[in-house]
N, C-alpha and C positions, 0 to 999 in steps of 0.2 A: 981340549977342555970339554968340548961337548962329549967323547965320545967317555967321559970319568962322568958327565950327569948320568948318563944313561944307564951306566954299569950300574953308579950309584942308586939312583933311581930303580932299574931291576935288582938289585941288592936289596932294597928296602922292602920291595911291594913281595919279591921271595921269602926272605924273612917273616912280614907278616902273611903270608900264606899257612907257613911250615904252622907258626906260631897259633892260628884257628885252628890249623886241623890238629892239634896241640890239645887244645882246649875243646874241641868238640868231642876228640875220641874219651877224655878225660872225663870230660861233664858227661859225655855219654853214655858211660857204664854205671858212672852215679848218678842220675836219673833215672835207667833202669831198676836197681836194687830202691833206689826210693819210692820208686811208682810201685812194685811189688810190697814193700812193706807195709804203702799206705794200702792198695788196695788189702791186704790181707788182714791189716786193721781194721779196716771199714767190714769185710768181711766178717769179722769176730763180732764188733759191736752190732750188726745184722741178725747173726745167729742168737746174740742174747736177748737183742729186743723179741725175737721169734720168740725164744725161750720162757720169757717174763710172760708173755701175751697167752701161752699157752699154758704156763704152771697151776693154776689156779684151777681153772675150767678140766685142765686135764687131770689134775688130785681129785678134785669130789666126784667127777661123771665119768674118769673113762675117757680112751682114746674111741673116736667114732668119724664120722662124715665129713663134722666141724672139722674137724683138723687140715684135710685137704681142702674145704673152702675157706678157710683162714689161710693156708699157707699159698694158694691161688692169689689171692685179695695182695696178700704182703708182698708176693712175687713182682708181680703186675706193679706197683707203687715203687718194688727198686730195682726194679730192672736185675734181678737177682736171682738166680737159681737158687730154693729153698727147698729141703728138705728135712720132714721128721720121722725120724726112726724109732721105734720099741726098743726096750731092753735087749728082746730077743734077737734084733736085727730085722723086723718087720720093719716096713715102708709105709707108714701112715699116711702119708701126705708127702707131694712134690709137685713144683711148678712146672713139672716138664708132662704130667700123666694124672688122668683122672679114671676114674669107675674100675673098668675089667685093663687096664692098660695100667692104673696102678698097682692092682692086683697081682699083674703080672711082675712085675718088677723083682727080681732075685734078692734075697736075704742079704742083706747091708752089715751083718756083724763082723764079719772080716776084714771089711775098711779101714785101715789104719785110723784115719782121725777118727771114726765111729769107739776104737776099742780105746784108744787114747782117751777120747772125752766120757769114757762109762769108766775108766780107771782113774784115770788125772785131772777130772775137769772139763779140759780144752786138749784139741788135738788138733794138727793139720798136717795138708796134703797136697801133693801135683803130682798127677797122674790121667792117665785116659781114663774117658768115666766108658764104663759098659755101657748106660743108659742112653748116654747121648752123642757117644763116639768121636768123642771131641777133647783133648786135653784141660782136665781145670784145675782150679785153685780151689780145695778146700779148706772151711773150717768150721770146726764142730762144738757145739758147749755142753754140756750134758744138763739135764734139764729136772726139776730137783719138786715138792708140792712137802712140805712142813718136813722137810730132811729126805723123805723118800726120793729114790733116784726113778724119776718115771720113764728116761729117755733121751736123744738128742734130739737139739736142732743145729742144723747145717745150714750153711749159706757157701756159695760155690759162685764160680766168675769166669769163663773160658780163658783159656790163658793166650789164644790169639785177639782178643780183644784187649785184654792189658797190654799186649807187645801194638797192637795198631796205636794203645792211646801215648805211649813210648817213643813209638815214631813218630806222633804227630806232633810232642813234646819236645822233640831231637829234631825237628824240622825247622819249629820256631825259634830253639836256640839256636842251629847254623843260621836261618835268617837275620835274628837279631844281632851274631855276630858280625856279617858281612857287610852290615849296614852300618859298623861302627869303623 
């Protein structure tokens, strides 16, 4: 009799083993695709507030100084890599470079989301950026002053920080499960 609890008993506690890690490899890959799509959301609504903040100011006067200390100021507040580009693929403004280092910065019109958001609107991307050598998540809206199309603005997120906040999301669920 005892030696049927036992079995039973490891039968049961095997079963719910199989049965979590069932459910975490499961919950785990959807949480993934849901963590990407929200930050990639957050992403776009970043780029447009960028975009509103600058359409105005950038139609009557011209891209100039403002532009990289405004996208400095907005960076800084979301913890967000921002960039605004020219028409031509000039680099006006990014949170990663200021003065003769923004300057420097190579012509952006090749970018996919860059030529996406000057053709369609909105565009996005994962890729290693040149700038910062580091794989991100783009997203671009193209940036408009009484229908004129003046430019984009970009907002970018590294994609080893989406996959840490992933893990640490997949950590709390195997917790919460184990506890149950």
């Amino acid at each position: 009799m005892r030696s049927f609890r036992r079995r039973l008993t490891f039968a049961g506690i095997l079963t719910s083993a199989v049965a979590l890690l069932v459910v975490l490899l499961v919950q785990g890959s959807a949480l993934r695709s849901d963590t990407r799509n929200e930050t990639r959301e957050r992403l776009s609504a970043e780029a447009r507030i960028l975009s509103e903040a600058l359409s105005i100011q950038w139609g009557l006067q011209g891209p100039g100084a403002w532009v990289d200390e405004l996208v400095d100021r907005s960076g800084r507040s979301t913890e967000t890599r921002l960039t605004v580009i020219a028409t031509d693929g000039t680099v006006l403004g990014d949170t990663t470079a200021s003065g003769e280092a923004l300057r420097a910065i190579e012509n952006h019109a090749d970018r996919p989301e860059v030529r996406a958001a000057l053709s369609l609107g909105q565009g996005q991307d994962e890729r290693l950026s040149r700038t910062t050598n580091e794989r991100q998540m783009y997203v671009a809206v193209n940036t408009q002053h009484q229908g004129r199309l003046l430019g984009v603005a970009r907002a970018s997120m590294s994609l080893s920080r989406i996959e840490t906040h992933t893990s640490q999301l997949q950590r709390s669920l195997g917790l919460a499960l184990l506890s149950v």
